[in-house]
KOLLUMMAR-831377 format. One record per residue (C-alpha): residue in one letter; x negated, y, z. Coordinates in steps of 0.25 Angstrom, whole numbers, padded with zeros to 4 digits, always signed. Layout:
# residues N
AXYZ
...
This chain:
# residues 539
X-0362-0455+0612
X-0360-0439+0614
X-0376-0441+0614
X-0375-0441+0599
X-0369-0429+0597
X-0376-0421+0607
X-0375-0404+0606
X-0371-0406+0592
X-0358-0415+0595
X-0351-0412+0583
X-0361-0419+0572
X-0354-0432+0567
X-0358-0427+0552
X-0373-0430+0557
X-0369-0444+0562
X-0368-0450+0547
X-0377-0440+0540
X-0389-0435+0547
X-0392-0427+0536
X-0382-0414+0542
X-0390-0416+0555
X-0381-0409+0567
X-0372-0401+0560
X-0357-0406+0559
X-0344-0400+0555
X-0331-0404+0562
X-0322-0396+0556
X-0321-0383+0546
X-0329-0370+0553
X-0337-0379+0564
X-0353-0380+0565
X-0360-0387+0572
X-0376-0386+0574
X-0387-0393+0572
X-0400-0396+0565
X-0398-0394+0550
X-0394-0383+0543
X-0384-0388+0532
X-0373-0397+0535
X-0364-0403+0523
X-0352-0405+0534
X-0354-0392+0540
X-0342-0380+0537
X-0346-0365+0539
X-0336-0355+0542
X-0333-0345+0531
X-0333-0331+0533
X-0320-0328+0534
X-0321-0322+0548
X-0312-0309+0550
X-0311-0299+0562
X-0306-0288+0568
X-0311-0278+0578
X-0300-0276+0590
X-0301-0261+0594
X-0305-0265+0609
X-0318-0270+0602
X-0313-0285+0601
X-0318-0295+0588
X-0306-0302+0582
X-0312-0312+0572
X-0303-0319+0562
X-0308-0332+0560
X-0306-0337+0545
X-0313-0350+0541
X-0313-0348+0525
X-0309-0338+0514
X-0303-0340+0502
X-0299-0331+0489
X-0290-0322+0492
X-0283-0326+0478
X-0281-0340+0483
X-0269-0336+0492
X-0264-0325+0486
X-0263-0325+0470
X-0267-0342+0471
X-0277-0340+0459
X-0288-0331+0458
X-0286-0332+0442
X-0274-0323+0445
X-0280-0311+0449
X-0281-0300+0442
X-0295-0293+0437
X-0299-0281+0438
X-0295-0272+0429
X-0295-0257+0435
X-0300-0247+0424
X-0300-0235+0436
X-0307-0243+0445
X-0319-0237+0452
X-0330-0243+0459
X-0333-0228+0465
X-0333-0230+0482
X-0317-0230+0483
X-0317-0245+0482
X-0326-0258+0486
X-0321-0268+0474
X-0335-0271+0470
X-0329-0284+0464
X-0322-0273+0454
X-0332-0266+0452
X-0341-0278+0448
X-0331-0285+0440
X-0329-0271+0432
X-0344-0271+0429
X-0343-0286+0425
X-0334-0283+0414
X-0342-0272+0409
X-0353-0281+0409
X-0363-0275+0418
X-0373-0286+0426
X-0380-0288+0440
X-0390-0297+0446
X-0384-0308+0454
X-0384-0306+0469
X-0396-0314+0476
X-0389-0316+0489
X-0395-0325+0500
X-0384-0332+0500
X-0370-0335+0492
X-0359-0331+0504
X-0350-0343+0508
X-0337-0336+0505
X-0343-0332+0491
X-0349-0346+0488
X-0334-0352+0492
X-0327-0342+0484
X-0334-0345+0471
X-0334-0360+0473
X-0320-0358+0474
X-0319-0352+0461
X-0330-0362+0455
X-0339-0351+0453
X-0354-0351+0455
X-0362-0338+0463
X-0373-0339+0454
X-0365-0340+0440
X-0360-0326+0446
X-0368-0314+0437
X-0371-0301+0448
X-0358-0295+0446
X-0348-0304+0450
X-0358-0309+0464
X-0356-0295+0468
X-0341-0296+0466
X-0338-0309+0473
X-0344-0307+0482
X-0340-0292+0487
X-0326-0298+0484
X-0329-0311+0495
X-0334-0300+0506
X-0349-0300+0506
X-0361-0291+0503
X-0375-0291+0501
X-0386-0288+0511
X-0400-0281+0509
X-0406-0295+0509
X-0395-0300+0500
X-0387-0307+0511
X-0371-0309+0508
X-0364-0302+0520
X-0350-0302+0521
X-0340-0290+0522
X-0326-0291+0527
X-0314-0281+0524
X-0308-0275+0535
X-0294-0282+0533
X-0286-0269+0526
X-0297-0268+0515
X-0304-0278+0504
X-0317-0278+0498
X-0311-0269+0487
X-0310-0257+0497
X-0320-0259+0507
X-0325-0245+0502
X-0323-0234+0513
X-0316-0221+0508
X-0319-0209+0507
X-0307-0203+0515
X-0310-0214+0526
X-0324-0211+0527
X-0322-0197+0530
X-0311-0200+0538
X-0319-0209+0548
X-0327-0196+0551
X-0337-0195+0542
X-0344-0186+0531
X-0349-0191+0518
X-0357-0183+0506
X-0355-0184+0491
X-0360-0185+0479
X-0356-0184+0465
X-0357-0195+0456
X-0361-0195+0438
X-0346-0197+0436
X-0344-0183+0445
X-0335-0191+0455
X-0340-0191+0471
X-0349-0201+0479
X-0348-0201+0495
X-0355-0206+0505
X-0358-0206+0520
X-0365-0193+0526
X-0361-0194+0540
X-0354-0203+0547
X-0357-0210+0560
X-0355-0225+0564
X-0343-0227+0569
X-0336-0217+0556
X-0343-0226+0547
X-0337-0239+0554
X-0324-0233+0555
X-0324-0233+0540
X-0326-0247+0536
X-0318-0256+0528
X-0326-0267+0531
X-0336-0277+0540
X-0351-0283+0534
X-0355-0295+0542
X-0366-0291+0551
X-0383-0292+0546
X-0394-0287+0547
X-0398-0279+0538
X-0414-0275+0538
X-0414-0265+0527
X-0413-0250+0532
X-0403-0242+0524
X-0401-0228+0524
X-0389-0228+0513
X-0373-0223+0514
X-0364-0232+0523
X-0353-0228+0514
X-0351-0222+0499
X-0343-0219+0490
X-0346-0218+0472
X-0352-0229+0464
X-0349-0227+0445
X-0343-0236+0437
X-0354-0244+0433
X-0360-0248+0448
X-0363-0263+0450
X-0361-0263+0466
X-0367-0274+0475
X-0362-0276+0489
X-0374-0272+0497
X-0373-0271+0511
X-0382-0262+0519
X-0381-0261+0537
X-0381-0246+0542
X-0385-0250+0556
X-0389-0236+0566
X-0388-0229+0580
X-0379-0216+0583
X-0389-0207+0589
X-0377-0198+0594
X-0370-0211+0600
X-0380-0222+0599
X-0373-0230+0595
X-0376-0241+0584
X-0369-0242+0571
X-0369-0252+0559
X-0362-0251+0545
X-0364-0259+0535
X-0362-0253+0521
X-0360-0261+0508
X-0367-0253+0498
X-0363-0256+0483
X-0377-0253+0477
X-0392-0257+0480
X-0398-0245+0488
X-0408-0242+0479
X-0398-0238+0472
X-0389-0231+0482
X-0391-0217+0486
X-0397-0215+0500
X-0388-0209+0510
X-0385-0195+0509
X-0390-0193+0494
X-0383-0195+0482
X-0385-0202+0471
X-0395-0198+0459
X-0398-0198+0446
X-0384-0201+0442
X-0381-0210+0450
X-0367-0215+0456
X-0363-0218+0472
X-0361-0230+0476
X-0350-0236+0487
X-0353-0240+0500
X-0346-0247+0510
X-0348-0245+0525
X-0342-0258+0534
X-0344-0260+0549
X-0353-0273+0552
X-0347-0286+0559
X-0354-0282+0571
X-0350-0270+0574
X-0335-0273+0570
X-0328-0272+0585
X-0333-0257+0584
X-0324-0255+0571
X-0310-0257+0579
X-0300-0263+0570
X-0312-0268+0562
X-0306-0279+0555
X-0313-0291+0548
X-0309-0296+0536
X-0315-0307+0525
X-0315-0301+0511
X-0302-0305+0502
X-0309-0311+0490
X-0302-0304+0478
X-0295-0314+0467
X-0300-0304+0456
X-0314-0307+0459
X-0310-0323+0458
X-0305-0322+0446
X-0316-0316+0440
X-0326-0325+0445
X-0319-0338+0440
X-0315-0333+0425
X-0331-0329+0424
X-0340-0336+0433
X-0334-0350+0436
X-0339-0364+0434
X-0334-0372+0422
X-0323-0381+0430
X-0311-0372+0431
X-0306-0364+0442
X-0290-0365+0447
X-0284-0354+0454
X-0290-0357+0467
X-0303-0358+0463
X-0306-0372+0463
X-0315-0379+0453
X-0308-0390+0445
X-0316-0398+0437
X-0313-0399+0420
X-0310-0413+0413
X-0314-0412+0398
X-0311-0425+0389
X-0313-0429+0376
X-0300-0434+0368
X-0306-0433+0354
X-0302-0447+0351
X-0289-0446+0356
X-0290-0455+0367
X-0297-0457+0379
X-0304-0469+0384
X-0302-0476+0397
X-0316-0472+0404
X-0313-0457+0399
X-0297-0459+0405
X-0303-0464+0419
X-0313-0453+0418
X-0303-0442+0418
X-0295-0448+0428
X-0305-0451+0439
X-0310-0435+0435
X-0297-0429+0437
X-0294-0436+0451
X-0306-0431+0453
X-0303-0418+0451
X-0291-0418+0459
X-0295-0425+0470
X-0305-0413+0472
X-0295-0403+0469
X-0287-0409+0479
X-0299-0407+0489
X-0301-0394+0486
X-0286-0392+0490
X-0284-0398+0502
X-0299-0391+0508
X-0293-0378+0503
X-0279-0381+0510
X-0285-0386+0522
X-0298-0375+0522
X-0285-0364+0522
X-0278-0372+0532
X-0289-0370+0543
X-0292-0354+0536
X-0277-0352+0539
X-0279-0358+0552
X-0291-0349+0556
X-0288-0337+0550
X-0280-0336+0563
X-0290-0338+0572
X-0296-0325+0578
X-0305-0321+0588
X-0308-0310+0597
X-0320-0307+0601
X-0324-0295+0610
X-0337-0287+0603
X-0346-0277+0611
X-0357-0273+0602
X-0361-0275+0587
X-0367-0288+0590
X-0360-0295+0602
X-0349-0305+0607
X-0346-0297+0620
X-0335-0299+0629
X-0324-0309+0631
X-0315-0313+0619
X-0301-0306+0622
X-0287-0307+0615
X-0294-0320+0610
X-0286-0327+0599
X-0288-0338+0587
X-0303-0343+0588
X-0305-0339+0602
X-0292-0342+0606
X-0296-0356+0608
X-0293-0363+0621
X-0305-0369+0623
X-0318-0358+0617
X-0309-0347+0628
X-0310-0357+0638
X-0324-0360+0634
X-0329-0345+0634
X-0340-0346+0642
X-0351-0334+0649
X-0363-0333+0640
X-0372-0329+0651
X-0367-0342+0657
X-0373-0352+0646
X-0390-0352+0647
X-0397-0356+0634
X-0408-0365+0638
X-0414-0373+0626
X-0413-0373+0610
X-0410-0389+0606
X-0406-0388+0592
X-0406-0377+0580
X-0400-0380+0568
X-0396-0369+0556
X-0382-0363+0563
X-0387-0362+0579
X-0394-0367+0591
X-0392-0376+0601
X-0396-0373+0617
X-0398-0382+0629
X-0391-0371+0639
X-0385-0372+0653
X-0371-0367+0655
X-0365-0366+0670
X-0377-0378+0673
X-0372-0387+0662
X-0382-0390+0651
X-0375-0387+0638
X-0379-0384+0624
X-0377-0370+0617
X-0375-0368+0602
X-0379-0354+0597
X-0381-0347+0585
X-0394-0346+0577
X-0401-0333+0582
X-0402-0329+0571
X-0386-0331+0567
X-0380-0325+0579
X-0379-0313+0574
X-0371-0318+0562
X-0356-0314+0561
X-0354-0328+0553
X-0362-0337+0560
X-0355-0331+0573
X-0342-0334+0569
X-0346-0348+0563
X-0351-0351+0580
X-0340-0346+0585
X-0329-0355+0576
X-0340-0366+0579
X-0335-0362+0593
X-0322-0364+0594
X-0321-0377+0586
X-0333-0383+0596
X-0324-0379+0606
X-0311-0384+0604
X-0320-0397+0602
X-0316-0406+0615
X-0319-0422+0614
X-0329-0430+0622
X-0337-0436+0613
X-0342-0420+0609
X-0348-0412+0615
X-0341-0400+0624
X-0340-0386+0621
X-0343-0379+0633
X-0341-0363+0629
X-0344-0352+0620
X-0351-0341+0626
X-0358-0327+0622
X-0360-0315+0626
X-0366-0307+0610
X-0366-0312+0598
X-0381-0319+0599
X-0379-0328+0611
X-0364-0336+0606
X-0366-0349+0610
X-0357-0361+0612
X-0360-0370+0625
X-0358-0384+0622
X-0359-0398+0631
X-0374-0402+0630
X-0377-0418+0628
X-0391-0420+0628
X-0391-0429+0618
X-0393-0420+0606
X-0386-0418+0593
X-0387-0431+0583
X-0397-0426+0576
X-0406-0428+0589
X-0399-0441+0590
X-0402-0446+0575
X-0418-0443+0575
X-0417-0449+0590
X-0410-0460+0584
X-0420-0461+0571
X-0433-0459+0579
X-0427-0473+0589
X-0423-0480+0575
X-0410-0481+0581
X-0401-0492+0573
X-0395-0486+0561
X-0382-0486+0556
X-0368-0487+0559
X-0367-0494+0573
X-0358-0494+0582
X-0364-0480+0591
X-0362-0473+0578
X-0347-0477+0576
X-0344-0475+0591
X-0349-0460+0588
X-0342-0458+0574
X-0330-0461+0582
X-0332-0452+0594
X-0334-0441+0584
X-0322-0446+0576
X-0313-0444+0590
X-0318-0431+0592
């Protein structure tokens, strides 16, 4: 019955609802493909995806499939932490802690428009359904805090991007200073600011100077506005309502030609920034600006290093005590639900009595779900966080070269014995397309086989990559006769990733269900269907 499955194998969610077409889950951080583009019993793997660059050019990526508040293992309450309360503080360029900045604006109640992002990040929808607290119930002000404080930005076309630390500093001091800048080899200019205190900012420096500087990594895009503002900055007054911008500095070295790319997280509009080489005017203050090297270009920064934003505590607590739901919040952030009963007569009848004892098993019983999917969700995170892999990089966009000193993720048995020659494997004709990738008839030492790739236009995404190549590994370790075999993972640059699989040219069960409806096959529960619930169930 391996005709059932077909390319897709792995799709037993489709085979009692049709509705989820050929996508199918087996386990945390595994897709598979298919025709639609939703599926209920599909898991995405989160962001928290840490590197480091080797300084014989070689990628080590960290594979970490979750994140969760910082305060959950360290303090075990985010209603411990402390607020801010820093009189001297100074949003002036020495420091990144927009979240401070904000929260101090808050209190003097100053305003901003919310954000109108095209999407909500996963990471910051996760952190605030943890803390029972809704994105849009947040004014301006506390948007911008969480999520600076979760690691992201915003792009020209309103785009969340992600920003990861370097591993020695947070999102509080991702600000480059003054002495480090000039000590990377470059010049900068000044400018006095209304309060008579000094403003700096880039006058010459080349690429490399630049890269040398940064404290952290933006995920790779592409960013069609030109720009012709400061990489980095220092100055800002009191009173400045920061927004994470992010803006790509993308050129050539005439001298060397050789191409460079910074991105630069700019805290105001730049409309309202001053254009590089001029000061402000009309009384106006400097703002800070962030330089960080790009996700592509990491392997030329050695002892680049990778790191998920810590999400502070602080910033938590003050979202929970002003902006959560009505239910209560515990310390770790769950949601529990309130009982209120009415005992004016003194007594309680028996319907009330029952009522209030099936609602508070109720209530437990969820709590306890929420606990054990937490305990095992940080069971597998504790797992992974060990899994790394080392991939050797060549240019700002490519996958070249053999995996070396291999380890965690990629060391796996079975995908380095399955490391196959991309030139080897021959693409011949597109036979499915769903939302996540593709699916090729292709030939492969003249054995038909299919080949899963990315989207086109996905392949240059850094989390789409990674969510391929975790995909992978698990299809890999996959080894039973009733699925289909995993062949090899081959490429040669980041676009042409694909993973060779056994082809069967029975097609995936979508194909066999409208095959199925068109010859009015029987329906119902016969006996072929148990005989493949329970092939599936052995495997």
């Amino acid at each position: 019955m391996r005709e059932a499955f077909g390319t897709n194998s792995y799709v037993l969610a489709d085979f009692f609802d049709d509705s989820n077409c050929s996508k199918f889950s087996f386990a945390e951080g595994f897709l598979g493909w298919g025709q639609c583009e939703a599926s209920t019993n599909s898991t995405t793997v989160p962001e928290g995806l840490n590197y480091t660059a080797e300084p014989n050019g070689s990628l080590t990526m960290s594979l970490a499939l979750g994140r969760r508040l910082a305060s959950s293992s360290s303090s075990g309450s985010v209603m411990d932490a402390e607020l801010p309360s820093n009189a001297s503080f100074r949003f002036d360029g020495t420091n990144s802690d927009l979240a401070q900045q904000l929260y101090y604006r808050w209190l003097a109640g100053d305003s901003a428009e919310q954000l109108t992002l095209t999407k909500v990040p996963p990471a910051v929808r996760v952190r605030l359904d943890d803390l029972n607290v809704k994105w849009g119930n947040l004014d301006g002000l506390a948007q911008r805090a969480v999520l600076w404080d979760s690691g992201f930005s915003v792009s020209f076309a309103n785009e969340p991007i992600q920003i990861w630390t370097d591993g020695t500093h947070t999102m509080a001091d991702l600000a480059v200073a003054r002495d480090d800048f000039l000590s990377a080899g470059c010049e900068d200019m000044n400018c006095t600011q209304p309060d008579d205190t000094e403003a700096y900012s880039n006058l010459l420096c080349t690429g490399s100077q630049m890269l040398k500087a940064t404290r952290c990594v933006v995920e790779n895009f592409e960013d069609s506005a030109a720009t012709h503002t400061n990489m980095w900055a220092t100055g800002g007054g009191q009173e400045m309502i920061p927004t994470p911008y992010v803006r790509k500095h993308a050129w050539e070295d005439t001298g060397t030609s050789t191409e460079y790319i910074v991105f630069a997280v700019h805290t105001l509009d730049e409309s309202e920034e001053s254009a590089y080489g001029l000061c402000p005017v009309d009384g106006d203050y400097g703002s800070t600006v962030i330089p960080c090297c790009s996700t592509a270009s990491l392997d030329s920064v050695p002892g680049g290093v990778m790191v998920a934003a810590e999400e502070s505590a602080w910033v938590s607590r003050w979202l929970v005590e002003h902006y959560a739901s009505t239910s209560s919040v515990d310390g770790s952030g769950t949601g529990t639900a309130t009982i209120a009963v009415n005992t004016s007569n003194g007594s309680l009848g028996t319907a009330a009595i029952a009522g209030i004892i099936v609602s508070c098993v109720i209530v437990l019983l969820v709590i306890l779900a929420i606990v054990f999917r937490r305990r095992v969700f940080q069971g597998k995170r504790s797992e992974t966080n060990h899994e790394t892999a080392i991939l050797q990089s060549g240019n700002t966009a490519s996958l070249e070269g053999v995996l070396r000193g291999q380890m965690g993720l990629w060391d796996d048995n079975v995908i380095t014995a399955k490391r196959i020659p991309r030139d080897k494997v021959r693409i011949l004709k597109l036979i499915s397309r769903g939302a996540f990738g593709e699916v090729y008839t292709g030939v492969f030492n003249g054995q038909q086989v299919a080949v899963k790739m990315l989207l086109p236009e996905t392949r240059d995404n850094l989390n789409d990559v990674n969510e391929f190549l975790a995909e992978a590994k698990m299809t890999a370790i996959m080894d039973h006769p009733r699925i289909v075999s995993f062949v090899g993972v081959a490429w040669d640059a980041l676009s042409d990733l694909c993973v060779v699989l056994e082809f069967v040219d029975g097609g995936d069960l979508r194909t066999l269900l409208n095959k199925y409806e068109a010859d009015r096959h029987p329906v119902g529960f016969g006996r072929e269907k148990a005989t493949i619930a329970l092939h599936v169930c052995h495997a």
